[in-house]
TORVEXTI-83168 format. One line per 2 residues: their letters; for each residue z, x, y of C-alpha. Coordinates in nm, 3 decimals, m for minus. Each point is the difference from the previous one (the first is absolute). Layout:
// TORVEXTI-83168
A = Z:X:Y; ...
//
This chain:
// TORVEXTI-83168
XX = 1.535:m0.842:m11.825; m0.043:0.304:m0.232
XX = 0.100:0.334:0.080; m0.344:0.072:m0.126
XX = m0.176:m0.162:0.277; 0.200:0.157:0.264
XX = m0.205:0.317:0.112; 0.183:0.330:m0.029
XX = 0.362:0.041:0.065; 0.083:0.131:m0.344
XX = 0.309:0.176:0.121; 0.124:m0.331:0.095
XX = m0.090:m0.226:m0.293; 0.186:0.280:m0.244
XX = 0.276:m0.024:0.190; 0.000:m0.403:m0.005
XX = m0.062:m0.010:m0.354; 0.274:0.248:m0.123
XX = 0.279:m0.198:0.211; m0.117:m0.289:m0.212
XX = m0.030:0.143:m0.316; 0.353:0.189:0.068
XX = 0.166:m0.320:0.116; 0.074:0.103:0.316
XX = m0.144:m0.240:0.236; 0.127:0.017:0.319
XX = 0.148:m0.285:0.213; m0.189:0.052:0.292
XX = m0.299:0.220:0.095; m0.172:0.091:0.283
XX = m0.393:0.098:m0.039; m0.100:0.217:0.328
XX = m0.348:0.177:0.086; m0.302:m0.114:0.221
XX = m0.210:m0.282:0.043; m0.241:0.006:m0.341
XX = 0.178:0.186:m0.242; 0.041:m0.267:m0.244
XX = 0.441:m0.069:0.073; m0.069:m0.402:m0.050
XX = m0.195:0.021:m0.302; 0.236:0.295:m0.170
XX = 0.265:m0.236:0.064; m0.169:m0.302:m0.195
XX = m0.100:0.211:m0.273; 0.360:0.115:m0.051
XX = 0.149:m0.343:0.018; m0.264:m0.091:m0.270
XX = 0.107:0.256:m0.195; 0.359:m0.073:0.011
XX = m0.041:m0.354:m0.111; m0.327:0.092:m0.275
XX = 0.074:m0.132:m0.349; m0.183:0.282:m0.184
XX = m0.023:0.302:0.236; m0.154:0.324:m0.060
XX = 0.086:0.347:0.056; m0.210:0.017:0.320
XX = m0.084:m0.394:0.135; 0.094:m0.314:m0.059
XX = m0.178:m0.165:m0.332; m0.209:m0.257:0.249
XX = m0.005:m0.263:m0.263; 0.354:m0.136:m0.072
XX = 0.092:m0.347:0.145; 0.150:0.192:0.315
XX = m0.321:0.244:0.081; m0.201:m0.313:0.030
XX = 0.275:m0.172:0.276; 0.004:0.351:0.134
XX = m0.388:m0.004:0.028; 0.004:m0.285:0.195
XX = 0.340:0.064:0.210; 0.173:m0.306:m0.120
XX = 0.276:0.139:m0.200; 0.306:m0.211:0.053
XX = 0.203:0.321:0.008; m0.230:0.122:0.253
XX = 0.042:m0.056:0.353; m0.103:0.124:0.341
XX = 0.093:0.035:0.347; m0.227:0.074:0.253
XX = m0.052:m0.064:0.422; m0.130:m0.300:0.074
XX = m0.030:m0.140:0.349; 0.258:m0.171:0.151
XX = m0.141:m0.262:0.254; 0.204:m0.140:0.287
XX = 0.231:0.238:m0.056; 0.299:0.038:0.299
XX = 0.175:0.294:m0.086; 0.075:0.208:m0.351
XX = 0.285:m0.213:m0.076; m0.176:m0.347:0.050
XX = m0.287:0.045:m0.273; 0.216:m0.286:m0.225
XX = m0.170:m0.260:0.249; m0.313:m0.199:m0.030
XX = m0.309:0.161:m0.108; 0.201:0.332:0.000
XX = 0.209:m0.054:m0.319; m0.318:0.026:m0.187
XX = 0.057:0.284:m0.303; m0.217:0.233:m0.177
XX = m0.088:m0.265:m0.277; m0.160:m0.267:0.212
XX = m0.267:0.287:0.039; 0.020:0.133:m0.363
XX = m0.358:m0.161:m0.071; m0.185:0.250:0.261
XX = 0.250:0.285:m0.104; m0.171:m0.052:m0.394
XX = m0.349:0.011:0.126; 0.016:0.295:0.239
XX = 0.191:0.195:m0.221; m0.177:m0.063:m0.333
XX = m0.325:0.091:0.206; 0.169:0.257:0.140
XX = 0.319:0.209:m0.091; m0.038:0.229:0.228
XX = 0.030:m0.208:0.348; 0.121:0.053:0.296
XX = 0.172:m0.201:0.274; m0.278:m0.063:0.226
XX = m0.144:m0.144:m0.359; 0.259:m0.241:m0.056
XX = 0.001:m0.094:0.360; m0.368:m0.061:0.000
XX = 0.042:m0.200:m0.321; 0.267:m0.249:0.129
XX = m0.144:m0.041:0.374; 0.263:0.216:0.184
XX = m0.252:0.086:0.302; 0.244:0.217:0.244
XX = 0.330:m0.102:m0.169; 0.230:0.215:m0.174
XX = 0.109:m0.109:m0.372; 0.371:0.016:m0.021
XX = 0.268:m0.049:m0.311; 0.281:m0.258:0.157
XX = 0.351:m0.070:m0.134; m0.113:m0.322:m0.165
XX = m0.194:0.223:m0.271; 0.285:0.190:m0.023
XX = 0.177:m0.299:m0.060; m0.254:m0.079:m0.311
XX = 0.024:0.341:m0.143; 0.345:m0.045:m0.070
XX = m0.060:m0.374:m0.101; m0.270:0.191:m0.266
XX = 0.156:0.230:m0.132; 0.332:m0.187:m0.073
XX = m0.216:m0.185:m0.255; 0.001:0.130:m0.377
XX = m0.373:0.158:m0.102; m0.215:m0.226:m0.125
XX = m0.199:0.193:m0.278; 0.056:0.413:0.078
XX = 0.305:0.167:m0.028; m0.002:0.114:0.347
XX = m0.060:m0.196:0.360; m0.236:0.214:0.198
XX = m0.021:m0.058:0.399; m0.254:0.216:0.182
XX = 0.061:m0.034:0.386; m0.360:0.169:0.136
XX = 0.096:0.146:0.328; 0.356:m0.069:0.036
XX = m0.014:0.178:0.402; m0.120:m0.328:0.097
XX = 0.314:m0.156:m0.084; 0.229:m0.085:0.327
XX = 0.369:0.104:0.019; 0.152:m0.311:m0.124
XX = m0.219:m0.056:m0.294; 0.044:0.428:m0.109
XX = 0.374:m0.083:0.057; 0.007:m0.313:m0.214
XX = m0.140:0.194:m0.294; 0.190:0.339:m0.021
XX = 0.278:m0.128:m0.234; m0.248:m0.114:m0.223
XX = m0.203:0.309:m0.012; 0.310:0.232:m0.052
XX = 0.121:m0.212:m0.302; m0.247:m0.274:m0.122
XX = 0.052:m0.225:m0.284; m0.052:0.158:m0.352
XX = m0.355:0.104:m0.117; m0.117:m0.015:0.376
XX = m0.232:0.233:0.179; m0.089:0.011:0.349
XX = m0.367:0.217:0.056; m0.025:0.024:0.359
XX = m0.341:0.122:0.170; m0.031:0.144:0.312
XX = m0.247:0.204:0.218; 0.258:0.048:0.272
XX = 0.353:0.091:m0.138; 0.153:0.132:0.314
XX = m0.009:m0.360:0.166; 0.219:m0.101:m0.312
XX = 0.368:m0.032:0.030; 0.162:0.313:m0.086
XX = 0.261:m0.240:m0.240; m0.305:m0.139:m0.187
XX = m0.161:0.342:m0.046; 0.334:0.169:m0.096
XX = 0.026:m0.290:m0.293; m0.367:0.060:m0.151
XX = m0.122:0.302:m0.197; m0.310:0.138:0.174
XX = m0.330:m0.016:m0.217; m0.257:0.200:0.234
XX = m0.368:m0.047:m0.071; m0.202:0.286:0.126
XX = m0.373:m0.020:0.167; m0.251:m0.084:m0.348
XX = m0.159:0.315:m0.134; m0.388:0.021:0.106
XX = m0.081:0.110:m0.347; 0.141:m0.332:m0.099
XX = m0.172:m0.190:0.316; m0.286:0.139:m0.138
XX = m0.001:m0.047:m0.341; 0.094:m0.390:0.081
XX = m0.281:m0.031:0.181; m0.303:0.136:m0.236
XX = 0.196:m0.217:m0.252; 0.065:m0.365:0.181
XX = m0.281:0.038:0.281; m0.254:0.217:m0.187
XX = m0.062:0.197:0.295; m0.116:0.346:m0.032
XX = 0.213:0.325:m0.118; m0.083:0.140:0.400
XX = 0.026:m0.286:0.228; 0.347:m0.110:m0.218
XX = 0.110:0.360:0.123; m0.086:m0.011:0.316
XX = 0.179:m0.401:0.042; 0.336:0.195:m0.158
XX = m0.005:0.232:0.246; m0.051:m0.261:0.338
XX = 0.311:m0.237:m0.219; 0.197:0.251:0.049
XX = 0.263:m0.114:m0.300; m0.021:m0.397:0.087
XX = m0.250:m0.194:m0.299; 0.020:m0.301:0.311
XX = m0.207:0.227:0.223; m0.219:0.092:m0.309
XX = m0.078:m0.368:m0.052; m0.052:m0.063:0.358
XX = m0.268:0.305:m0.022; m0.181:m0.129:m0.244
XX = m0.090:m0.273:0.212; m0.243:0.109:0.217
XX = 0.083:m0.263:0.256; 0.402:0.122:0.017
XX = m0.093:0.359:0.002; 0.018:0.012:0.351
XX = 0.148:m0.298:0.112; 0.233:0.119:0.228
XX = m0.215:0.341:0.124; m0.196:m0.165:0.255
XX = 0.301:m0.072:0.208; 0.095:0.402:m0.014
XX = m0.349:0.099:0.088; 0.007:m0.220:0.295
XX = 0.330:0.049:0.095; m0.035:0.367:0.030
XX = m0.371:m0.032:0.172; 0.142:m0.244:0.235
XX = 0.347:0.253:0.058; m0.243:0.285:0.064
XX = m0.201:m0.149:0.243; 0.260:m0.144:0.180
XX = m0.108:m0.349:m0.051; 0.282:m0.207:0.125
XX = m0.147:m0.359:m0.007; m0.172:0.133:m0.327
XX = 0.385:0.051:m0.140; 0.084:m0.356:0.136
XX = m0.228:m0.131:m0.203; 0.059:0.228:m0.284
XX = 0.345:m0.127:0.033; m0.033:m0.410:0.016
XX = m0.222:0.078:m0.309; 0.260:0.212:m0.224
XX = 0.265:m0.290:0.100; m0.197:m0.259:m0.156
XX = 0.035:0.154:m0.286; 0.342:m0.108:m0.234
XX = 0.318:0.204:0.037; m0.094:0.213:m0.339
XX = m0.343:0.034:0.056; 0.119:0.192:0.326
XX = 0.231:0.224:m0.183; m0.264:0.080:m0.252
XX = m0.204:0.069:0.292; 0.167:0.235:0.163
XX = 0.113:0.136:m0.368; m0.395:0.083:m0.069
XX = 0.014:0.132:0.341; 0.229:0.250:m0.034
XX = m0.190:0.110:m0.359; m0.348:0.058:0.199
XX = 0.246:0.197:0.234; 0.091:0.256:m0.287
XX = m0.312:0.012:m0.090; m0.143:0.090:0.299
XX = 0.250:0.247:0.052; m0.077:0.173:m0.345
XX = m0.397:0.046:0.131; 0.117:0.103:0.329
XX = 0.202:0.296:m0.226; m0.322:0.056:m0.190
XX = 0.180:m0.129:m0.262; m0.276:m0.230:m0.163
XX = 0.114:0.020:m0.349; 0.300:m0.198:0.062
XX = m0.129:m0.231:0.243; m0.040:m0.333:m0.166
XX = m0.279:m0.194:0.158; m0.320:m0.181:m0.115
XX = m0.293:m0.200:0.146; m0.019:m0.067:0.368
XX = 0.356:0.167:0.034; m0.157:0.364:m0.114
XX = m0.246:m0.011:0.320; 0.237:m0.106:0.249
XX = 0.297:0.211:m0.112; m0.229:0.282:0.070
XX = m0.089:m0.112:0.374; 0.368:m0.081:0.016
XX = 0.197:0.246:m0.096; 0.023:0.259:0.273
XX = 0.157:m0.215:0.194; 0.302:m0.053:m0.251
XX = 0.181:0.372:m0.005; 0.329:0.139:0.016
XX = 0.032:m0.067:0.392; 0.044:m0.389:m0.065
XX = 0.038:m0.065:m0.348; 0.341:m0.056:m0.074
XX = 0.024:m0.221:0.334; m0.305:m0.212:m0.140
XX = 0.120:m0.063:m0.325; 0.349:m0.043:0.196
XX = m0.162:m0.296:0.200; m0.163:m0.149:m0.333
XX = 0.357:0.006:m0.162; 0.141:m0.143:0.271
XX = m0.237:m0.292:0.047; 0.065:m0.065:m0.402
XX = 0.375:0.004:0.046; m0.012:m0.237:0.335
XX = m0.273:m0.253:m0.223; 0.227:0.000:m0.284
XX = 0.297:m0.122:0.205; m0.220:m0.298:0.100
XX = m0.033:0.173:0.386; m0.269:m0.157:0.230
XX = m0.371:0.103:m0.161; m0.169:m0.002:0.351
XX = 0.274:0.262:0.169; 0.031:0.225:m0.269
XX = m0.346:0.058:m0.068; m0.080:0.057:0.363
XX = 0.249:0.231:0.071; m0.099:0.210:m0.300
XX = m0.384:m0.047:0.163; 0.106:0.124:0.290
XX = 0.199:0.332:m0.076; m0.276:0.091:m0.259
XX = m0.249:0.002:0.265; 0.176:0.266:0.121
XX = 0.024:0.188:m0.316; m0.313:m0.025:m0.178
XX = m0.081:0.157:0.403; 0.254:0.259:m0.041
//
């Protein structure tokens, strides 16, 4: 991975690049920012430049021995840690038995393909990829275990050991625990690059122990620009895509699809057309169909939801400039949006929060999206 092909973030690749070239590499680093923003790949890119043979001023020279390993993620000084799903699993401190103890590199063959296809992925991606369906990925003790077991080991080839941990909140107590003397003082020419999208479930010891690397929403001049030049679309419709991405390049490649550019709209439309009508075996419905879907697909749900919410707020507010929707969202934001106003707002996108909190702790699918149904009946009626 080149800094080159990562789309904007300049700020952040100077800064990368200087620490380098000033040889002061931190032990541990924490990259932090939304879903889309390019964290994973900036943190590739930088371990490739670390360990790069012949490396510019500005990027990694792509050719040398370890560019090619890099180019393919095989690197022997490379290594990952990621959530993978723990079957048959008891409790958090039982994932050392049976199918449990599986680690990180007995799935490091779909982790390659996804994330050479796609650097920018998210969780429900990687879940999708390795068959999670409604189960959680988690990072158990016994990969903490072989982190240490790792990194104990002299570097093969570079003169630094690079372990990137993508979304270290999904690791339980035991496993964060087993890995915070390590990431306070690890062995010589070690660096940890940690990725997260959700810092504040991390434990405050790990985050006190890592220096924070945050990676803002992309540019749309640079959305754009990305766009004309990899998709040849047009100067105008690659505007009007940065705009709806609203900073993430993995919405902007899900809009250019025109059959995930509103996958997950339907279910708001009739969600809020069943919640206005009052449509209570309607919202049943609604509801055994939303909880077929996987535990990620749910949260992205309701996260899309609460996006068409602002939106529809900013028309309401006849503030059209700002409101960022396209296609079949325009006509139906219109319809919608006197019925989202400062009377029930903050208490809708209160009860969209709260379902995405309650889904996230693995809380039953059917009762928390029926007793959000229920009290936005009453709102959306307010």
């Amino acid at each position: 991975m080149l800094f080159k092909d990562i789309v904007g973030q300049d700020q952040v690749k100077r800064g990368l690049i200087k620490s380098v070239n000033e040889g002061r590499i931190p032990h541990a680093q924490l990259f932090i920012g939304q879903e889309g923003t390019g964290k994973l790949a900036l943190a590739i890119a930088y371990a490739q430049y670390i360990s790069c043979h012949k490396k510019g001023d500005d990027d990694s020279c792509g050719d040398c021995p370890s560019c090619h390993k890099f180019s393919k993620l095989i690197h022997p000084d490379l290594h990952f840690v990621f959530p993978i799903i723990l079957s048959e699993k008891k409790s958090d401190s039982d994932d050392e038995k049976g199918p449990s103890g599986k680690l990180s590199d007995a799935f490091m063959v779909q982790w390659r393909e996804v994330l050479l296809a796609n650097p920018y992925i998210t969780e429900s991606d990687w879940y999708e990829m390795i068959g999670a369906e409604n189960k959680q990925g988690i990072i158990g003790t016994t990969e903490s275990s072989d982190v240490i077991r790792k990194l104990s080991l002299k570097s093969y080839e570079s003169d630094y050991k690079t372990m990137i941990i993508w979304l270290p909140e999904r690791m339980n107590m035991q496993a964060a625990n087993k890995l915070l003397k390590l990431i306070e003082e690890p062995p010589l020419n070690t660096t940890f690059l940690m990725v997260s999208e959700n810092p504040t479930q991390l434990l405050k010891t790990i985050l006190s122990r890592t220096q924070l690397i945050k990676v803002p929403p992309i540019h749309r001049e640079s959305i754009a620009l990305a766009l004309v030049d990899r998709y040849q679309i047009s100067p105008s419709r690659a505007q009007d895509i940065s705009r709806i991405s609203n900073g993430s390049y993995r919405k902007t490649i899900s809009l250019v699809s025109a059959e995930a550019e509103n996958q997950y709209f339907p279910f708001f439309r009739q969600l809020m057309r069943l919640c206005y009508s009052n449509d209570v075996l309607g919202l049943l419905d609604w509801v055994g169909e939303v909880t077929s879907l996987g535990r990620e697909q749910q949260k992205e749900m309701l996260a899309e939801s609460l996006r068409l919410l602002r939106e529809s707020l900013m028309l309401n507010m006849n503030l059209e400039d700002i409101s960022y929707l396209a296609g079949d969202e325009v006509d139906f934001g219109k319809k919608f949006s006197p019925f989202i106003n400062k009377t029930n707002v903050n208490q809708i996108f209160t009860e969209f929060n709260l379902a995405i909190d309650h889904i996230s702790r693995n809380g039953n699918a059917q009762i928390i999206f029926t007793d959000m149904c229920m009290k936005l009946v009453k709102l959306i009626n307010k």
